[in-house]
Structure formats: C-alpha cells, structure tokens
N, C-alpha and C positions, 0 to 999 in steps of 0.2 A: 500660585496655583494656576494651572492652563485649561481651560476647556475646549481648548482648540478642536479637539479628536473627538465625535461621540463614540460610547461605548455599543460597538456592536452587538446583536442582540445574544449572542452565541457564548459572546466573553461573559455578558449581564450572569448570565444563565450561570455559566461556570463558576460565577465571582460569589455567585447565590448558593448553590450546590455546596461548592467547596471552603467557604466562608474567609476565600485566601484572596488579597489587594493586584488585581492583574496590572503588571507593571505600566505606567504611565497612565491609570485613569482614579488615583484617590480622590483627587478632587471632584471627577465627577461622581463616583461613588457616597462622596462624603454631603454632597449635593444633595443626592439622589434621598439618603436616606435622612436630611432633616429636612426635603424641605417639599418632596413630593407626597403626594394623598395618599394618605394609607392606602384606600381601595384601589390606587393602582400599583399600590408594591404588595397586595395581596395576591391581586393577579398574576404580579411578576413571579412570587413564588409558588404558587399553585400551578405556570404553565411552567418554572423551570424543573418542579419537583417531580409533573408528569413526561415532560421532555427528556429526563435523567432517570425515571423509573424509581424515584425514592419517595418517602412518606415527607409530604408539607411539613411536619413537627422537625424533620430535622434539618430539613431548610432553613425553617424557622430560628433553630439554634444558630446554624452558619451564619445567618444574619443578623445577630445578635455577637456573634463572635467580629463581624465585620466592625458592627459598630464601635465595638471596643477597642480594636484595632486603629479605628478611623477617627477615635473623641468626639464622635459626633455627638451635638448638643441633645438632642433627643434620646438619648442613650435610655433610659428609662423603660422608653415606646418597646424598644427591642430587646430588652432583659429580661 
C-alpha cells in the first residue's frame, strides 16, 4: 500500500458521499477510517454531506459501505 498522494479534499468528499474507493487512494482511505478520531471523520461527513446537499444519515451509510469495501478493522464503528 502507498501513501505517497494525499487524498484531496474534493475526492475525500466524493469517496464519503458516494461510498465508492476513488482509484489510487484505499490505503489512505482504509487509514483514514481505522485509525483517525471519530470527531474528525464526523466533521468530515457533516461538511461532505452539506457540501453535496444530502442528509449526514446517508453519508453515514456510504461510510459504512466504505468500510466494508476497505476490511477495515473497525468495521463495527461504521455499521
């Protein structure tokens, strides 16, 4: 896995929204979501959910769909 590239903030948004692995950044995604603080991936989908004009709750599922996607260990956190 590469961390070389971070994920700009636009793709974050999109990868959050649309609960789809934007190509080249799983690992930091898979990163992202075991191993940063909740309060700032709440943030993250609160400003992606108003940035995109949809309701937190289904952000929420895309990110839970992510996880699954991604095997991330904290999988629980986001189900």
């Amino acid at each position: 896995m590469s961390y070389v590239q971070e994920v700009p903030p636009d793709t974050l948004g999109h990868a959050l929204v649309s609960g789809g692995v934007p190509k080249g950044y799983a690992a930091q995604l898979t990163h992202l979501l075991d191993e940063a603080p909740v309060p700032l991936l709440v943030m993250a989908v609160e400003e992606a959910a108003a940035n995109d004009g949809v309701a937190p709750k289904a952000v929420w599922r895309n990110v839970a769909k992510l996880a699954r996607s991604l095997a991330v260990h904290r999988q629980g956190l986001w189900a």
